[in-house]
N, C-alpha and C positions, 0 to 999 in steps of 0.2 A: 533524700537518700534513705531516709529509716524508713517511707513510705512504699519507695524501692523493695527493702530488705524485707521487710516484712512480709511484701507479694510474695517473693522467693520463697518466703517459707511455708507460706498455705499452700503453693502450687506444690512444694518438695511434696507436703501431708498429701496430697491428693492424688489417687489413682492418674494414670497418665492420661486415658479417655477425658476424665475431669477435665484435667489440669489444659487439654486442648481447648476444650470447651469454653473453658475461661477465658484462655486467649484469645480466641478468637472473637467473642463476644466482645473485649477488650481493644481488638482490632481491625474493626468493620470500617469498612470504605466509606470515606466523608461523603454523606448527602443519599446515601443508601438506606432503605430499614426495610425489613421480610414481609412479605405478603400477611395483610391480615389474617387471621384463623378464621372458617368458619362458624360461628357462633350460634345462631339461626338454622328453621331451613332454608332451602334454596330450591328452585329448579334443576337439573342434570338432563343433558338433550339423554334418551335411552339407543333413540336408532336416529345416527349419525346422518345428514344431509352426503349423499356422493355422488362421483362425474357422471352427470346430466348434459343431453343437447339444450340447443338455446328454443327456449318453447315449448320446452318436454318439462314431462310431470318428473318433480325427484320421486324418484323408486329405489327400495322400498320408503313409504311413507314414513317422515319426519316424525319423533315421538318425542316427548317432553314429559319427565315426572317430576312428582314432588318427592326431596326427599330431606332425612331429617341431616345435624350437622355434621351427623357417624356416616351420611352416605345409605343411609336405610332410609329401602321404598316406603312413604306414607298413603295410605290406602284410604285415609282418613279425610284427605283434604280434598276440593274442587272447586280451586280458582279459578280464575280464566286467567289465562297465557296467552301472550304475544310473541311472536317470533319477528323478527327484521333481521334487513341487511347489517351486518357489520362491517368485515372490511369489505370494500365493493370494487376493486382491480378493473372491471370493466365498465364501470357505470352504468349496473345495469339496476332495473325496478324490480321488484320481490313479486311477484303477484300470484291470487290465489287467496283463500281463507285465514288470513295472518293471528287470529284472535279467537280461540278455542277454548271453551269451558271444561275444564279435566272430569274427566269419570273414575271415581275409584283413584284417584291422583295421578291419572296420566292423560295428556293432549296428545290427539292425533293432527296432523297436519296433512290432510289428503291431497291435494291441489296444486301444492305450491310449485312454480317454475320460474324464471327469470327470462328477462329477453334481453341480454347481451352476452357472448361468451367473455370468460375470463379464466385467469388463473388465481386460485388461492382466496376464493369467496368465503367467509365466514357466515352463521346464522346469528345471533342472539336470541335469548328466552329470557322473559321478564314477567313478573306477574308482582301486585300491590304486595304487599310485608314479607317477601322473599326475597333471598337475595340469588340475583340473576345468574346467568350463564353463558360461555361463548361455546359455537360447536367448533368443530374439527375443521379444518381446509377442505375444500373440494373445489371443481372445475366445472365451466361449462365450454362447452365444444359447440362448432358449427356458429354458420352464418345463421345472423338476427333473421325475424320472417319480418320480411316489410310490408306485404300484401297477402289479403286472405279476398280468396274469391268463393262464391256459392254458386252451384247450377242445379237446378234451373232457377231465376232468378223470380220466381212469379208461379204458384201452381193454384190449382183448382178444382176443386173434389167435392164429394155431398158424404157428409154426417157417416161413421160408419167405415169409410176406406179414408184413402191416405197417399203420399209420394212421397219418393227416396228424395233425397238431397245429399250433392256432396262439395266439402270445401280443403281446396289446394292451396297450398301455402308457399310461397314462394319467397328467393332473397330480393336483394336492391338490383340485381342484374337479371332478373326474371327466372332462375332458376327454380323447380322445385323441388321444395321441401318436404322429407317424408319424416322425420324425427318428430319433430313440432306435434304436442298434442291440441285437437281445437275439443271446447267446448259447446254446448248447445243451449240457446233461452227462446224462451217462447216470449213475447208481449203481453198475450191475452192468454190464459190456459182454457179459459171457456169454450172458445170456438177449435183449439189447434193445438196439441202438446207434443213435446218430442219423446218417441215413446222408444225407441232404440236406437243405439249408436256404435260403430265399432271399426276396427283400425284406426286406434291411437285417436275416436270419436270426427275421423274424416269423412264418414257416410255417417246419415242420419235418417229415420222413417218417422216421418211425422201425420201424426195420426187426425183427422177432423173429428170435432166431438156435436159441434152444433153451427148454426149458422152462423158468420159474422166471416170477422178476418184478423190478422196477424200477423205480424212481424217477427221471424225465425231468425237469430242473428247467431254466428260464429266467431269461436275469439280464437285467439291465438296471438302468443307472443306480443299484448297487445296490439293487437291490430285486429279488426274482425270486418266480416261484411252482412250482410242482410237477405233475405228471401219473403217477398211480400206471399200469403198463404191466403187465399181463400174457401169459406168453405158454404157450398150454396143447399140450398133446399129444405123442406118445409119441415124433416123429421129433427129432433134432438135425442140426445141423448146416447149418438154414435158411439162404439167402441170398435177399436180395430186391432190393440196390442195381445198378448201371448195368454191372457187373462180370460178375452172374451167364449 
């Protein structure tokens, strides 16, 4: 009772904002306590992950800074950063360059796309003596690519020129796919490199540099296919791109 009476009369002495304050810290919900304070720095996503098809590049590209516990840019730092799925609603794969060395304390994430759609995909950002970060909800739209085909499937040129290639991307019921971005790798870059690409990297010009051969592969949405390259005759040292 006197322990009672007492409170009464600090909370009476106290401004009434106070005297809430008190209360309420006095009366917080069993098994509850407030988000730790930032203390540290952290990572903060700068440009938010948004609704992307399935197989498509997020646009614009995902950025990630270091910043201090006030929320100020650190210009000073360049960790490397990793990005993943957090919540994953579709169960879908993250793919693309996940682990970026910061410049000037910011990660770019060029690449990145997922192959399943969902609703309500989270990113996270992580990096060694930082403390993490989740991004904002976003979406992915459109049927998964389950098939990635290449044509022509075999080509053959000498040092110096080159052939188009192009690869369609299609669902589980053979439909195609235009959203889906595909990418391009070369096997060998000595004999064969892919010297330009464009719609969404659907058509590709692949250039012969010297004799040999190669394997031209196309990705998408996990899934990719192949184009065997060769490239014949006695000269090296081909160029055929925007350069020569």
């Amino acid at each position: 009772m006197r322990h009672q009476s007492m409170r009464k009369l600090l909370l009476g002495a106290l401004p009434l904002a106070s005297s809430l304050a008190l209360l309420a810290a006095g009366c917080g919900a069993a098994g509850s306590s407030p988000s730790p304070p930032v203390t540290g720095p952290r990572v903060a996503f700068s440009v938010q992950p948004t609704t992307t098809v399935t197989g498509g590049l997020i646009e614009p590209a995902v950025r990630v800074v270091v910043e201090d516990a006030q929320g100020n840019y650190v210009m000073s730092e360049s960790p490397s950063i990793t990005v993943a799925l957090g919540t994953n609603p579709g169960g879908g794969l993250l793919l693309g360059t996940s682990t970026v060395t910061a410049v000037n304390g910011e990660a770019t994430f060029w690449d990145l796309s997922l192959d399943k759609p969902g609703t309500g995909y989270t990113l996270t950002a992580a990096a060694a003596g930082l403390t993490g970060n989740i991004s904002s909800r976003f979406n992915v739209i459109g049927e998964p690519v389950a098939t990635v085909t290449v044509t022509p499937g075999h080509a053959e040129f000498q040092p110096g020129t080159g052939a188009g290639l192009t690869a369609t991307t299609s669902d589980a019921a053979g439909n195609v796919l235009t959203g889906p971005t595909v990418t391009w790798t070369s096997s060998d870059s000595t004999p064969a490199v892919v010297e330009l690409s464009g719609g969404f990297g659907r058509s590709a010009f692949v250039c012969g540099l010297a004799p040999g051969s190669a394997t031209i592969t196309a990705t998408s949405g996990g899934k990719s296919a192949e184009a065997l390259i060769t490239v014949s005759g006695d000269s090296s040292g081909g160029c055929c791109g925007p350069g020569c």
